[in-house]
N, C-alpha and C positions, 0 to 999 in steps of 0.2 A: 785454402787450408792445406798445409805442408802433408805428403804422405807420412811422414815419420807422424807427425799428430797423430792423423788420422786413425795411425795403425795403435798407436797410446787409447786414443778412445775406445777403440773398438776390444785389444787387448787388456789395458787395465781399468775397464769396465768401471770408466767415468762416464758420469751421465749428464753434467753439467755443462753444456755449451754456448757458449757466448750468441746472441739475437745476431751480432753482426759475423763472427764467424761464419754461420750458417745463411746468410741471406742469398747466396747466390746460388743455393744448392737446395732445391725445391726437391720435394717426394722424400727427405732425408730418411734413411732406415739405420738402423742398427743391430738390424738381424744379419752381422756378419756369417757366412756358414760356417767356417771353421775356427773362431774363435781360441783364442792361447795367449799366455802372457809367459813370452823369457824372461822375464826378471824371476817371479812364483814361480814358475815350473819348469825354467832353465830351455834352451833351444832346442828346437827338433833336427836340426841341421846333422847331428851325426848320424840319427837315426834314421835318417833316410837316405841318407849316403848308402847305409848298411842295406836296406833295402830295396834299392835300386835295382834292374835285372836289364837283359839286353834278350829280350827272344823274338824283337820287331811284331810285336802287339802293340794295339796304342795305346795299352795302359804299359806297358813299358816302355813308350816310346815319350809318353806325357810326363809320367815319373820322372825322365831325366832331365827333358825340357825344364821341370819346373825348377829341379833342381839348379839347374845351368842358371837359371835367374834368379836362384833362392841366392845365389855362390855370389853373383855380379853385386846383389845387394848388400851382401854382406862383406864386400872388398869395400862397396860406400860409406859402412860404418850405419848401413840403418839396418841396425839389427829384429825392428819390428817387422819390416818390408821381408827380411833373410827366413826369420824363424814361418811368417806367416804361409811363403813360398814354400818352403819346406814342409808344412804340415800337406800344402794340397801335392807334393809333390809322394809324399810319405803316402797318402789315401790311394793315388793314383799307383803306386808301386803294388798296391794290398790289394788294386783291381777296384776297390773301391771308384762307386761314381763322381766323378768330378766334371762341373759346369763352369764354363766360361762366368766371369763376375757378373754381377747384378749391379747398375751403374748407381741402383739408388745408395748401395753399402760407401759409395764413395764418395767425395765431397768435389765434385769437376765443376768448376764457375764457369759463368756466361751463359746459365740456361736460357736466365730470360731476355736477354740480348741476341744470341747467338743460335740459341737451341742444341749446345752442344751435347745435352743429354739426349735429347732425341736423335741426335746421329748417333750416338754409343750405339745406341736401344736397337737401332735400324740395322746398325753393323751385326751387331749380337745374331738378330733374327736372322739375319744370311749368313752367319756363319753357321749357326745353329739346325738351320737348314740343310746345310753341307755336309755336317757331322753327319744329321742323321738320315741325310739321302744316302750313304755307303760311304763317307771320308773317312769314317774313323776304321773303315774295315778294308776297305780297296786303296787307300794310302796313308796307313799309321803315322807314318814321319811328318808329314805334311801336313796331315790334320794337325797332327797334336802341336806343330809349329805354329798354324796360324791361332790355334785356343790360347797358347804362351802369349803370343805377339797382342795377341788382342788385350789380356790380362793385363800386360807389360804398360800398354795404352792408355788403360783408364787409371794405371799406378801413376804415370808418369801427368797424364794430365791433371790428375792434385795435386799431383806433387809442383808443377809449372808450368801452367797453362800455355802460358806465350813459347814457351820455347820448344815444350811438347805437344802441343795438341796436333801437328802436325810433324812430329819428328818422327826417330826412326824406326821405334816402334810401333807409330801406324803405317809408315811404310813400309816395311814389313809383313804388317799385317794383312794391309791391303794387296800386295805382290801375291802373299800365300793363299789366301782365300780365292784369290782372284785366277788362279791354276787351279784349285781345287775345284772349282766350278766349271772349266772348262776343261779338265780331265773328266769329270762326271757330267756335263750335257755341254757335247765339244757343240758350238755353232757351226751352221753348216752340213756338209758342204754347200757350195753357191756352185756355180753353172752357169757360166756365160761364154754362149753360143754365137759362132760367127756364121759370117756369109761366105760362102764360096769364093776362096783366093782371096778374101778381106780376110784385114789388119784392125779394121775402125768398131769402135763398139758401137751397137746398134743400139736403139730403144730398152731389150730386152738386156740386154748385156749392161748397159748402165744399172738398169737398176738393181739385179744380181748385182755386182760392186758396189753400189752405193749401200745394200743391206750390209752386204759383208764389213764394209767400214764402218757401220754402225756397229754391229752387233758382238763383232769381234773384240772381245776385250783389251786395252795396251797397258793396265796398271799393272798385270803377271810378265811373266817372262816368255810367253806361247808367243812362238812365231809363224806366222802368217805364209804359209805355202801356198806358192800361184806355178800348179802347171799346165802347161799348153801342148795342145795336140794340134796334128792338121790327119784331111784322110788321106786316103792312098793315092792321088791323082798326081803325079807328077814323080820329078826327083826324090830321092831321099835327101839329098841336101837342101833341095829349094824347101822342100815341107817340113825340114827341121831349122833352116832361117823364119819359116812363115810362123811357127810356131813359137817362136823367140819372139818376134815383132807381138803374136797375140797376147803373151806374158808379158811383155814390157808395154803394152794399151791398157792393161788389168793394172799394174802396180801405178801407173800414170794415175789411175781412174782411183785407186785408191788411195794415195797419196791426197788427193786431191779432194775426198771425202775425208780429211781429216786420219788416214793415218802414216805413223811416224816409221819414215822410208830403212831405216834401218832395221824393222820389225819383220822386212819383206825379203822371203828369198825365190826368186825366179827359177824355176825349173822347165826347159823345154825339151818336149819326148817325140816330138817330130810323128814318126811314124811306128814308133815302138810302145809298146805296150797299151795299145790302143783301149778304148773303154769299149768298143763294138769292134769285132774282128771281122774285117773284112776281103776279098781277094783284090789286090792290088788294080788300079784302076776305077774301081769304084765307089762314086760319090757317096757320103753317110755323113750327114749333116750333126750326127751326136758324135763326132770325131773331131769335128772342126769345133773344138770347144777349149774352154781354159776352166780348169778346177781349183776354188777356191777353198782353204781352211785352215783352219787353225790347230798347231802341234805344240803339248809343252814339253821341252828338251826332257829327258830322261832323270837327267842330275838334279832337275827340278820338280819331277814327281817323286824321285824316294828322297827328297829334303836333302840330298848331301851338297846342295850349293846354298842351300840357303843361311847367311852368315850369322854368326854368333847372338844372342838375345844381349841387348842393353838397355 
């Protein structure tokens, strides 16, 4: 079922739909929330132009998102998709509360092949979760991008299954949600501890890296900090080479758990800024260490790289 329909149904509150229409779209609802018809009651799109505000709130920050996809939709010429965007984006300006969609309001095939509607459902509950662990308060931009992108998602996957249910609206979505979670419970840090004048990960030191490759997310933009220390025993140059070699056995060790090497940036601190301060010459086995975690860039927690809604 095409979004333009969909939005026909739900807006000029036709109730009549086709057995085969609807067969691949199980749980079907028709309790759209914000319901409007532009044709009867002409488009909401200036009106919320007019109502839009900029004081980095995330209802001012959702307002415009929504708008920003009320506007793409309506350069497509689907004017039911334009006006609809516009009304949540006109609610969200007014402070009004506005939720991420309800997958039943839409018509996404492949349920029962695929269970595409249970991944909607799944994503929802984690984003939904994000929102309301602190996303929508401790990063307005970013929240309210990933609740667009999500929208964006289940619009487009009515609208064309094969060619969106993995486009760039769920990537997107996926990228933003997936910072937002690790801006609000960063994994980590990991700790993996060397032996005296060793380079080679031990026991404990793999396994520290093997979590860390796990746990660390790659589908955001958070990149992967490995820095390494040595203690005070020796040169400062030998113990800032030793501690290069122990950063590049961590990124080896994670590479190798499956994560993607451009994700990793090496940092070695030799004998500077140690995690235990100690008087030069002396052994401290929590120095000889490489610190593991994940940072998402700056430009990607206040949303200003994250590109345009389509």
């Amino acid at each position: 079922m095409s979004s333009r329909l969909s939005r026909r149904l739900y807006g000029y509150g036709a109730v009549l739909v086709s057995a085969i229409a609807l067969a691949s779209c199980t749980n079907w609802s028709f309790e759209q929330p914000m319901p409007g018809n532009p044709v009867t009651e002409g488009m909401t799109t200036s009106e919320a132009k007019e109502a839009l505000r900029n004081d980095n709130s995330f209802s001012s920050d959702l307002g415009r998102e929504y708008y920003a996809l009320s506007s793409f939709r309506a350069g497509d010429k689907d004017w039911a998709g334009a006006d609809y965007f516009a009304r949540k984006s006109l609610a969200a300006s007014k402070n009004e509360s506005v939720l991420p969609e309800d997958n039943r309001n839409w018509g996404v095939p492949e349920q029962a092949t695929l269970g595409t509607r249970d991944e909607i459902e799944q994503q929802r509950q984690r984003l939904v979760t994000a929102l309301d662990g602190g996303g929508r308060d401790k990063y307005p931009m970013l929240a309210a991008q990933a609740q667009t992108r999500y929208d964006c998602w289940i619009e487009r996957a009515e609208a064309n299954y094969k060619a969106e249910f993995r486009g760039e609206c769920h990537r997107q979505f996926i990228s933003t949600v997936s910072d937002l979670e690790v801006l609000l419970h960063p994994p980590g840090p990991y700790h993996a501890y060397f032996s005296f004048d060793g380079k080679a990960l031990g026991t404990d030191a793999q396994q520290q890296v093997k979590q860390a490759a796990a746990k660390i997310p790659q589908d955001g933009t958070a990149r992967v900090k490995v820095v390494g220390w040595a203690d005070r025993v020796g040169s400062d140059d030998y113990n800032m080479k030793l501690s290069e070699g122990r950063g590049e056995a961590v990124r080896a060790g994670l590479i190798a758990g499956g994560m993607a090497a451009d994700r990793i940036d090496v940092t070695a601190k030799g004998e500077t800024d140690l995690p235990v301060p100690t008087k030069n010459g002396v052994r401290e086995q929590r120095n000889r260490v490489v610190r593991i975690y994940a940072e998402v860039p700056k430009e990607s927690a206040d949303g200003s790289s994250t590109p345009p809604v389509r």
